[in-house]
SERO-4910 file (N, C-alpha, C, O; in steps of 0.05 Angstrom, whole numbers):
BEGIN
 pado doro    nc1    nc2    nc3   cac1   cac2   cac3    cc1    cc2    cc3    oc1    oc2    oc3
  Unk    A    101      6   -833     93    -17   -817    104    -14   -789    128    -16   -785
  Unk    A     84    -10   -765     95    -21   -743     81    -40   -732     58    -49   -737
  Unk    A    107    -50   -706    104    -74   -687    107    -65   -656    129    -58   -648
  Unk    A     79    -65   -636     83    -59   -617     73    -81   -610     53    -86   -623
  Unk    A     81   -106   -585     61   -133   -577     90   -131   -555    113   -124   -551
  Unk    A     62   -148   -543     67   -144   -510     74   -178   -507     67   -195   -523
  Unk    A     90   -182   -481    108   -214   -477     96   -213   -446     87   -191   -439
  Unk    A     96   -232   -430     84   -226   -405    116   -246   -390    126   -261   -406
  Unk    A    127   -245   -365    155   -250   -358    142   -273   -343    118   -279   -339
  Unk    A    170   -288   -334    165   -308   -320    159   -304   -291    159   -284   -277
  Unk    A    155   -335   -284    140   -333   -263    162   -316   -244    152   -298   -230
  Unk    A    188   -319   -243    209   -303   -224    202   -273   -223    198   -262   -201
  Unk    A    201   -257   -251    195   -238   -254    168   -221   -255    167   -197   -260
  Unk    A    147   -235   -249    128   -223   -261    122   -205   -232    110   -184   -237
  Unk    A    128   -207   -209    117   -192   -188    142   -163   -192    143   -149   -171
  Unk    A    155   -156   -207    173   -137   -215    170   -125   -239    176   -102   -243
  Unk    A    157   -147   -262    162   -130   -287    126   -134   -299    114   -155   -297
  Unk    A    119   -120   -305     93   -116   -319     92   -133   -347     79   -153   -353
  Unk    A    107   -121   -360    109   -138   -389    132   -129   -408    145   -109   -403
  Unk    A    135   -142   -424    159   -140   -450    140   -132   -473    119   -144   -479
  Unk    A    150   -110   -483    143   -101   -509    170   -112   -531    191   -118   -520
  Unk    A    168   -114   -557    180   -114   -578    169    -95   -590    144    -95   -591
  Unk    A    183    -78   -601    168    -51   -626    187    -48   -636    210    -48   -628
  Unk    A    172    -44   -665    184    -48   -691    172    -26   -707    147    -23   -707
  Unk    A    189    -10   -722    178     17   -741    201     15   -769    225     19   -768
  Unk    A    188      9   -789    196      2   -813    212     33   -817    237     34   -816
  Unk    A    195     60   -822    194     83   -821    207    103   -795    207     98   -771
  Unk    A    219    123   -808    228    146   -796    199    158   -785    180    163   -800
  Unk    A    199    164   -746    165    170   -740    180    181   -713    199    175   -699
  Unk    A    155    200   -715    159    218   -692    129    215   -674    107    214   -684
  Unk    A    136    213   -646    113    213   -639    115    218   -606    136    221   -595
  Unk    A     88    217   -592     95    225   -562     85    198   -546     70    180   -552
  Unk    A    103    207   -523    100    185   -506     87    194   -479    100    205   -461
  Unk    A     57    190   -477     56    211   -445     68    193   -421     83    173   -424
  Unk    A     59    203   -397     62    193   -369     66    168   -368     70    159   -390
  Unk    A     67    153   -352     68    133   -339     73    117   -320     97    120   -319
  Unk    A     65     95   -295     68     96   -279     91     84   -264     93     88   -240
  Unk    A    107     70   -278    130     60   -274    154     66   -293    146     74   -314
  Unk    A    182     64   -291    205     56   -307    202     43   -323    188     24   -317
  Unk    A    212     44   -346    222     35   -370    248     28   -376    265     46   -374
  Unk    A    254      4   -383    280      4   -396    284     -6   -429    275    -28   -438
  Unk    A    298     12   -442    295      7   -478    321     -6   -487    340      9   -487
  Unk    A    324    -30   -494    346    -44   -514    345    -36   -548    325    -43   -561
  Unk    A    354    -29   -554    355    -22   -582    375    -41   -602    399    -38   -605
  Unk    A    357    -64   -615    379    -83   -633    381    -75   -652    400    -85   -664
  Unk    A    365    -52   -667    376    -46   -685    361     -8   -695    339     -3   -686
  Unk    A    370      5   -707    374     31   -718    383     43   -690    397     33   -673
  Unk    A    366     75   -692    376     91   -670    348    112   -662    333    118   -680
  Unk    A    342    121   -636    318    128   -625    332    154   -611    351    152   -597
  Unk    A    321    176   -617    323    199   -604    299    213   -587    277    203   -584
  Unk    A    307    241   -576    294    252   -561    288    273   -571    308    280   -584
  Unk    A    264    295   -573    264    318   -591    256    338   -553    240    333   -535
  Unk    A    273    359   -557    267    379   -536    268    410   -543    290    419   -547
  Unk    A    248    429   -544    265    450   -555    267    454   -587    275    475   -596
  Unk    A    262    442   -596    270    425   -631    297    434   -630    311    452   -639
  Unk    A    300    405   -609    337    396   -610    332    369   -605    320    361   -585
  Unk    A    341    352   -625    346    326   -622    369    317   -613    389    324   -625
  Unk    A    370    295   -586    386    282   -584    389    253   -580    369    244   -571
  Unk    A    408    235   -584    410    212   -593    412    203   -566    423    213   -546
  Unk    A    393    174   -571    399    170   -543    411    134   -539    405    117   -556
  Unk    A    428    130   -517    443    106   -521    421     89   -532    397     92   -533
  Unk    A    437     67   -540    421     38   -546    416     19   -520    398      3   -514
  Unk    A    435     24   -512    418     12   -470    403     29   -448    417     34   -428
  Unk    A    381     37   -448    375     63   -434    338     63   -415    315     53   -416
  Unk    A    355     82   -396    318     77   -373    313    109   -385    326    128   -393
  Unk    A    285    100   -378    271    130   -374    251    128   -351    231    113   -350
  Unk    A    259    146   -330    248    149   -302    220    154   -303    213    157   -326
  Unk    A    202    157   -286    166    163   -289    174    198   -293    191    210   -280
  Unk    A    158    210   -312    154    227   -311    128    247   -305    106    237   -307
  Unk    A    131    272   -299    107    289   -304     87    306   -329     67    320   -330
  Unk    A     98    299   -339    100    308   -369    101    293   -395    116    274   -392
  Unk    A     91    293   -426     89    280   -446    131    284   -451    146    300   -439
  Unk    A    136    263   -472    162    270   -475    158    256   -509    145    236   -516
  Unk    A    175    275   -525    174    265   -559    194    248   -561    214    249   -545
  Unk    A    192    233   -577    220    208   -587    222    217   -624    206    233   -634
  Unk    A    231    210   -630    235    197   -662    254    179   -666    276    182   -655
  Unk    A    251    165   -675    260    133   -683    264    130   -712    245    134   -726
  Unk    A    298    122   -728    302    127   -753    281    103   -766    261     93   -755
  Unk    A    291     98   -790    278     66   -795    289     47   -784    308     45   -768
  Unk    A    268     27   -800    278      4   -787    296      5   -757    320      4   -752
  Unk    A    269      8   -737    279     11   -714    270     -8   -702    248    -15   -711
  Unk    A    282    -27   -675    276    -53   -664    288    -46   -637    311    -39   -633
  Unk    A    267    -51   -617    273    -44   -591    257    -64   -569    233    -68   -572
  Unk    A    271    -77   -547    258    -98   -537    253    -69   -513    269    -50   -513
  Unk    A    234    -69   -497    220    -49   -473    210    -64   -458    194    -81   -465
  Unk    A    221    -59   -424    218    -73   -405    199    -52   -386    210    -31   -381
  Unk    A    171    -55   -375    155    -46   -367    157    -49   -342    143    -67   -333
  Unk    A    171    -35   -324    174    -43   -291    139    -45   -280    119    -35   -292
  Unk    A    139    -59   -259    120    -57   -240    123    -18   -220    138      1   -222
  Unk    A    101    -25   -206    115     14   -191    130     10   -168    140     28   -155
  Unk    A    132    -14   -164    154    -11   -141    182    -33   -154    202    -34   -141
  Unk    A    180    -44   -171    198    -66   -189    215    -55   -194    234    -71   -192
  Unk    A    226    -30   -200    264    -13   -209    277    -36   -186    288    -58   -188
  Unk    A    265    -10   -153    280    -22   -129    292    -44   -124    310    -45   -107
  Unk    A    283    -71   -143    291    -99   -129    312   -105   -153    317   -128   -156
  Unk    A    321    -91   -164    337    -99   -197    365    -75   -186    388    -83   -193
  Unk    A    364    -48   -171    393    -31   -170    376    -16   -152    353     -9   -148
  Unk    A    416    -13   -137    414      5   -111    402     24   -112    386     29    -94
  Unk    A    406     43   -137    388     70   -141    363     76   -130    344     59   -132
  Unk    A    359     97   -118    329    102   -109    314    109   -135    323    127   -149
  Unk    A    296     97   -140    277    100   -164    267    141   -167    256    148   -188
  Unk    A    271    152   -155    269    184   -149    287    189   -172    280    200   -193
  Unk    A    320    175   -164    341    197   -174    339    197   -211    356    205   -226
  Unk    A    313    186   -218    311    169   -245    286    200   -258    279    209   -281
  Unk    A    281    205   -238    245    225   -246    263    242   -274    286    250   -274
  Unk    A    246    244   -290    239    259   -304    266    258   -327    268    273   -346
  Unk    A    285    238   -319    308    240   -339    311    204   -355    307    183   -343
  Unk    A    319    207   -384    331    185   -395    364    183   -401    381    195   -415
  Unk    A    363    162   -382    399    155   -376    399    135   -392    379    125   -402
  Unk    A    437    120   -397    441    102   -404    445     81   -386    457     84   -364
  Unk    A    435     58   -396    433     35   -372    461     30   -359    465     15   -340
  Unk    A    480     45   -372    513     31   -349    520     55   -339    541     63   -330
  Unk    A    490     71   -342    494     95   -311    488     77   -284    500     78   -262
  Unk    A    473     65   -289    452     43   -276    471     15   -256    479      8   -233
  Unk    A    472      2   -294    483    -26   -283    514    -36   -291    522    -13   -286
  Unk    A    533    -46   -297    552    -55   -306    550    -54   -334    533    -63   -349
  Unk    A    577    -40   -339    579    -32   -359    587    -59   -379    574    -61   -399
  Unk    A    600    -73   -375    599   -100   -384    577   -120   -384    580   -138   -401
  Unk    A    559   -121   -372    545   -128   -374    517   -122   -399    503   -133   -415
  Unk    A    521    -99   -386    502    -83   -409    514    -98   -441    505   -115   -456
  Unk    A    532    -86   -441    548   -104   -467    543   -124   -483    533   -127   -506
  Unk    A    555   -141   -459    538   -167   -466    519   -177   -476    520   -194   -494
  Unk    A    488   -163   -461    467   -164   -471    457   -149   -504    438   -157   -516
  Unk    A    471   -133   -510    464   -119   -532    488   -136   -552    480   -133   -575
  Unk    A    508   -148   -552    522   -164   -569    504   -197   -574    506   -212   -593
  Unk    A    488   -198   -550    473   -219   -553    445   -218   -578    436   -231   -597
  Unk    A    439   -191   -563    416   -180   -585    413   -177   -606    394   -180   -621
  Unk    A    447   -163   -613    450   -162   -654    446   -186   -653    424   -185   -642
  Unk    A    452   -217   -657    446   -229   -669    429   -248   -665    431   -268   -679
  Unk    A    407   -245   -642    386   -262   -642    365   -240   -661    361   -216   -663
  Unk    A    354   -271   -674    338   -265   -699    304   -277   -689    291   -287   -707
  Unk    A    293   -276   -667    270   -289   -672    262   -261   -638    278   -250   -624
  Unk    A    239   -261   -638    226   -242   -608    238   -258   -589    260   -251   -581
  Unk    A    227   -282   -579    224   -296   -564    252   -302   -552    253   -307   -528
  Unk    A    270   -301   -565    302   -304   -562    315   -271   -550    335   -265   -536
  Unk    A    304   -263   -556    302   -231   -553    295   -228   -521    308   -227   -500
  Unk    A    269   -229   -528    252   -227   -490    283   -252   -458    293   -248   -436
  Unk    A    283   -276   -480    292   -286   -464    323   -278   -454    330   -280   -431
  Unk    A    338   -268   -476    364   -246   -471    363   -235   -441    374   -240   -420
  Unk    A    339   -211   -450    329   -195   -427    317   -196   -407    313   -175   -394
  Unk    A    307   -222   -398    293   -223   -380    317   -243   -363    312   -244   -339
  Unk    A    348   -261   -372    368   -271   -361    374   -254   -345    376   -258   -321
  Unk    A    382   -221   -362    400   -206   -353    388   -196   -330    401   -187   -311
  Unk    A    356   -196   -329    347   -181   -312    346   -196   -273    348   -186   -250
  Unk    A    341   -224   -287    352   -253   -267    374   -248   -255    375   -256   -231
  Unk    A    398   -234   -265    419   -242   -259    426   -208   -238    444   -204   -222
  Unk    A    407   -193   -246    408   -164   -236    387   -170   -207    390   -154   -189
  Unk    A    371   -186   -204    352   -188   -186    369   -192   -155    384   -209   -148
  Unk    A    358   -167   -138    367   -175   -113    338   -185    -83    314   -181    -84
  Unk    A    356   -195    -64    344   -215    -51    339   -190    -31    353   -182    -12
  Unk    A    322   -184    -38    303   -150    -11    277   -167    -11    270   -189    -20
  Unk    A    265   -148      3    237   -150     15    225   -134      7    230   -111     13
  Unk    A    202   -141     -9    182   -109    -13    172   -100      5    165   -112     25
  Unk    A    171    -73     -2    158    -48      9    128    -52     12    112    -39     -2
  Unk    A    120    -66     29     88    -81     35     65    -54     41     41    -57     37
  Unk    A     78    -28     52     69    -10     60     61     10     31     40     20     24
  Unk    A     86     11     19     85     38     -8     69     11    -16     46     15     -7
  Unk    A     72    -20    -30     54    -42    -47     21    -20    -46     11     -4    -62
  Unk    A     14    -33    -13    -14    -18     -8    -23      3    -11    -47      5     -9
  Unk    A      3     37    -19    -15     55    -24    -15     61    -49    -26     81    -57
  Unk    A     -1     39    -70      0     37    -95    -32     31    -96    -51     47    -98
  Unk    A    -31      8    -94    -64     -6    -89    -86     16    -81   -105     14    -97
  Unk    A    -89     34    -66   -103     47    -56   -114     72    -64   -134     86    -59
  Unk    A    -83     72    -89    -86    104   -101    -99     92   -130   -114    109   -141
  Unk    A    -97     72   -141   -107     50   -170   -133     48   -158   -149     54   -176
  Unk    A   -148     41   -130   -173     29   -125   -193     58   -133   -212     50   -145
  Unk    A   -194     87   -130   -196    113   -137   -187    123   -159   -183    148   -158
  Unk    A   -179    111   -184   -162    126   -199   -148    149   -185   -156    171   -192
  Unk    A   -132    150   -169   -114    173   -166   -132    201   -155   -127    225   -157
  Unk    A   -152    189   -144   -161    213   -130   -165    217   -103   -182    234    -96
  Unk    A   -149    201    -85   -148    207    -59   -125    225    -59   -107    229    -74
  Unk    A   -134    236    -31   -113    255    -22    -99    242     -4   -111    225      8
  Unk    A    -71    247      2    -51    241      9    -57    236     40    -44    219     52
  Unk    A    -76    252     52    -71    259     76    -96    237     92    -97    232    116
  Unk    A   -110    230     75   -132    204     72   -106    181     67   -103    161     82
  Unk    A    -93    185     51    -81    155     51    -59    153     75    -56    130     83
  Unk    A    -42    172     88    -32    171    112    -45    156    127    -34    136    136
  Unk    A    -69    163    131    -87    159    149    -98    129    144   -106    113    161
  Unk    A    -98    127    128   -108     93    121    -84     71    131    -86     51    146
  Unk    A    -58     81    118    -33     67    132    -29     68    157    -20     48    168
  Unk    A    -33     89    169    -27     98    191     -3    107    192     13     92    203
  Unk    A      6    131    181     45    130    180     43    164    180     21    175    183
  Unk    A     60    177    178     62    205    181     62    215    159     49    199    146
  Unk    A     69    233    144     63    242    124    106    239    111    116    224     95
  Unk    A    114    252    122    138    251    126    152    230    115    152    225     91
  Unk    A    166    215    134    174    178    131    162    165    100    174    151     84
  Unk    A    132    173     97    116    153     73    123    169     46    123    156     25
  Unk    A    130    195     45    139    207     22    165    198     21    168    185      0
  Unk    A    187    200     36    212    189     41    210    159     17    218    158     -6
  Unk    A    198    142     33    187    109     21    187    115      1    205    114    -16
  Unk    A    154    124      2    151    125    -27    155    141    -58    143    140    -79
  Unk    A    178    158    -48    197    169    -70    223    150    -81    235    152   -102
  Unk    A    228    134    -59    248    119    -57    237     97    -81    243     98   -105
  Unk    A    224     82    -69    216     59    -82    203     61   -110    210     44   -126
  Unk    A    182     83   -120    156     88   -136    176    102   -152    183     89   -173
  Unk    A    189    131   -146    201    148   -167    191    177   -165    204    195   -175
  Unk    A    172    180   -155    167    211   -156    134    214   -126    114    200   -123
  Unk    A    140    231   -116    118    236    -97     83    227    -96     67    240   -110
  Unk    A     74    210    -82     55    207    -82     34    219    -98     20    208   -115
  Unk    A     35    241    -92     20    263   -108     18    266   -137     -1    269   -152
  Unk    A     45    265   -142     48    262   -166     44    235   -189     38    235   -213
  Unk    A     51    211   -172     47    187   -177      6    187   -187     -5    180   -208
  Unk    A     -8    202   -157    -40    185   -169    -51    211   -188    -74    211   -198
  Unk    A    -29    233   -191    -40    254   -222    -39    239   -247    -52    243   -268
  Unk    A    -17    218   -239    -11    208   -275    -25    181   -268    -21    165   -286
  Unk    A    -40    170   -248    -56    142   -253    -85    160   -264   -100    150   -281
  Unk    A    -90    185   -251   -106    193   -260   -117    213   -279   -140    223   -281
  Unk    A    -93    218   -293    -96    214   -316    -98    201   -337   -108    208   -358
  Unk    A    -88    177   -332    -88    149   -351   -124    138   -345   -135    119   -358
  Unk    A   -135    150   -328   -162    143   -324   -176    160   -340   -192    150   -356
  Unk    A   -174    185   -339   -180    207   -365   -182    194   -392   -202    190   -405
  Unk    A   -153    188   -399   -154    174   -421   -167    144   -434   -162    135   -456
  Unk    A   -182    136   -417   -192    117   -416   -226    126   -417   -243    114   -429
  Unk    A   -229    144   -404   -255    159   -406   -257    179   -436   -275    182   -453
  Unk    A   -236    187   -433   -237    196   -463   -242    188   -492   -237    203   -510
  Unk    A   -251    168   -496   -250    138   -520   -287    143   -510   -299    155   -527
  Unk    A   -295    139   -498   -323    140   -498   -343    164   -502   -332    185   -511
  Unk    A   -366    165   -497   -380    196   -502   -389    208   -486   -411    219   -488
  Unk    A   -368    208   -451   -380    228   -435   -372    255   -435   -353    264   -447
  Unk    A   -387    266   -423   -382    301   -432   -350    314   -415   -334    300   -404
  Unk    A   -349    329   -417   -325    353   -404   -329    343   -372   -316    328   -358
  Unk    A   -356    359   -367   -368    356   -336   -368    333   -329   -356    324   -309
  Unk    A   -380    323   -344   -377    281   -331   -346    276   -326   -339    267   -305
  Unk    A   -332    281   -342   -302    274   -344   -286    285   -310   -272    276   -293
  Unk    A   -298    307   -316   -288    328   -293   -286    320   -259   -268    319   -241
  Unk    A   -326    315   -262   -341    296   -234   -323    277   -229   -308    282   -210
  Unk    A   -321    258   -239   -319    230   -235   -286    228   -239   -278    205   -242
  Unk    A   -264    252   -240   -237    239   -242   -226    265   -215   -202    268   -209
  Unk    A   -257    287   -196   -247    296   -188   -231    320   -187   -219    329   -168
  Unk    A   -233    328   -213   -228    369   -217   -252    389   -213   -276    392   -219
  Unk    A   -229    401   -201   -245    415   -186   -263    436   -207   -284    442   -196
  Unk    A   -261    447   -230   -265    456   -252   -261    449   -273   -251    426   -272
  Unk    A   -265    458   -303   -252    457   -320   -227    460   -325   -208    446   -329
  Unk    A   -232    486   -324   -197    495   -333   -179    483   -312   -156    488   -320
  Unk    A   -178    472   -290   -161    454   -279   -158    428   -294   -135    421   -298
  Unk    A   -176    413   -301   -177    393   -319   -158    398   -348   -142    382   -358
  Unk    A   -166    433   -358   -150    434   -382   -116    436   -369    -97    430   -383
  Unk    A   -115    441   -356    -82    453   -346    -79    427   -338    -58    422   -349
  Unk    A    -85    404   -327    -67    379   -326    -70    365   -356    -55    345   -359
  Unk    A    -85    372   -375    -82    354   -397    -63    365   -410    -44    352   -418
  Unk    A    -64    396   -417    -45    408   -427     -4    395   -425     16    391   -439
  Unk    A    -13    392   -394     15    388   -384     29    352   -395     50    346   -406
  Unk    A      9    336   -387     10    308   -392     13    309   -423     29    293   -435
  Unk    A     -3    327   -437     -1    307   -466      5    331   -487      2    325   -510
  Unk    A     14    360   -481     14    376   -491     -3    401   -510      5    421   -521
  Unk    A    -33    388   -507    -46    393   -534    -75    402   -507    -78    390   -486
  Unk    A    -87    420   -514   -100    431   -502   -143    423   -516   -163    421   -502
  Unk    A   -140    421   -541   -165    416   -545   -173    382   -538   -169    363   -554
  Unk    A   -183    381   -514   -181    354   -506   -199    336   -524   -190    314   -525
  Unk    A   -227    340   -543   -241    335   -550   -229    319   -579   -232    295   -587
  Unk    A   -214    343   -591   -203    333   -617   -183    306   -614   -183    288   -631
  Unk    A   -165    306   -586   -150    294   -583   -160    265   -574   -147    244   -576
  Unk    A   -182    269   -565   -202    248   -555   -202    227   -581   -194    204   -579
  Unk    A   -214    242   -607   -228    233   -631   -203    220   -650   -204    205   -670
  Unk    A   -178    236   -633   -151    224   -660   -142    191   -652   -152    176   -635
  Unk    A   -118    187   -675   -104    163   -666    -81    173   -649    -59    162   -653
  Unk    A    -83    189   -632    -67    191   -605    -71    171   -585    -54    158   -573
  Unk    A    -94    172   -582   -103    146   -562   -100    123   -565   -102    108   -545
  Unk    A    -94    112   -589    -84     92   -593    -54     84   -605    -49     68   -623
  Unk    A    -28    109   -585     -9    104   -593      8    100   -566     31     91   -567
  Unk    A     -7    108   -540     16    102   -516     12     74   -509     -7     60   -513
  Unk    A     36     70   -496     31     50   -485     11     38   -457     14     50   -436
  Unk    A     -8     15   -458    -22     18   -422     -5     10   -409     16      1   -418
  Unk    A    -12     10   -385     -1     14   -359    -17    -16   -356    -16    -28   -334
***
């Protein structure tokens, strides 16, 4: 039996956090997690959730982020596993720790790399013993109140978030300069800072989550190809390969893979 359901934050939070998951896995399960466009942060109230690399598992804390990556990444989760998941917005890390959302790419830390180590504490002594979701979400969304700092968003990276989502991820960079009006330079600076990983890289994985969304229906290879902007096939196969590991895109289309990541 599992439990994946989504919590939506308050009104304080919602221009920062996307949504609260609770997931729940009765069973020992292995499975992949692809791309995504923001940070994550995982509370763990109860068992223990690892990382498989290499076929080397490692355990990973019970307070912990995982930065946007380029790449699918495996977990396994013992039983009876219970984990509250905080879904950043793409520019939302920034307003919660000093950290530039960059120094986060492609690695899962423990959150008192992050934030106070006491603190962290706190919240996970709070968590063993709340017994209901909702008591749960509200734990996490205090701590996150109490982490919130008084900045100004990034109104400039906001808009080429927006700009690169209005195209699924298929403008070029040098078009969106040009729309901001900013140099190429300075806006990668920004927006590595704030987002987590390079522009470029950021509208590969919106646009791939657009793939995957095209994928659930019955258009062909070529249709897929046209309309998300590869330049060929086998370019198409070499970014799926990379995102989700598995190369026969068709089969993967037809499995219950698609209905195991999380949306964006």
């Amino acid at each position: 039996m599992m439990k994946f359901e989504k919590h939506f934050p308050t009104e304080q939070l919602k221009s920062y956090i996307k949504y609260f998951v609770v997931s729940e896995n009765e069973l020992e399960n292995e499975y992949k997690v692809f791309p995504s466009s923001g940070l994550v942060i995982g509370f763990q109230y109860k068992g223990q959730l690892s990382t498989i690399k290499d076929n080397s598992e490692s355990n990973l804390a019970t307070a912990g982020i995982t930065g946007i990556t380029d790449g699918y990444k495996i977990f396994k989760n013992s039983a009876k596993t219970g984990t509250i998941l905080v879904y950043f917005t793409e520019i939302g890390f920034t307003h919660f720790a000093s950290n530039p959302a960059n120094e986060l790419f492609n690695l899962s830390l423990s959150l008192d790399d992050i934030f106070d180590k006491n603190s962290i504490t706190e919240v996970e002594e709070k968590l063993a013993i709340a017994n209901t979701d909702k008591l749960r979400i509200k734990i996490v969304e205090q701590f996150l109140v109490s982490q919130l700092k008084d900045i100004q968003t990034d109104k400039l990276i906001l808009e080429a978030v927006k700009l690169i989502y209005q195209i699924n991820g298929t403008i070029r960079i040098k078009e969106l300069n040009e729309k901001l009006f900013i140099s190429q330079s300075p806006f990668e600076k920004r927006f590595r800072k704030q987002v987590g990983t390079t522009a470029k890289k950021f509208a590969s994985i919106v646009r791939f989550n657009a793939v995957l969304d095209n994928l659930k229906g019955t258009k062909t290879l070529t249709e897929i190809c046209y309309e998300n902007n590869f330049f060929d096939h086998a370019h198409f196969i070499k970014d799926f390969r990379q995102f989700t590991g598995d190369t026969n895109w068709r089969s993967f289309a037809t499995s219950a893979c698609l209905n195991c990541y999380p949306k964006k």
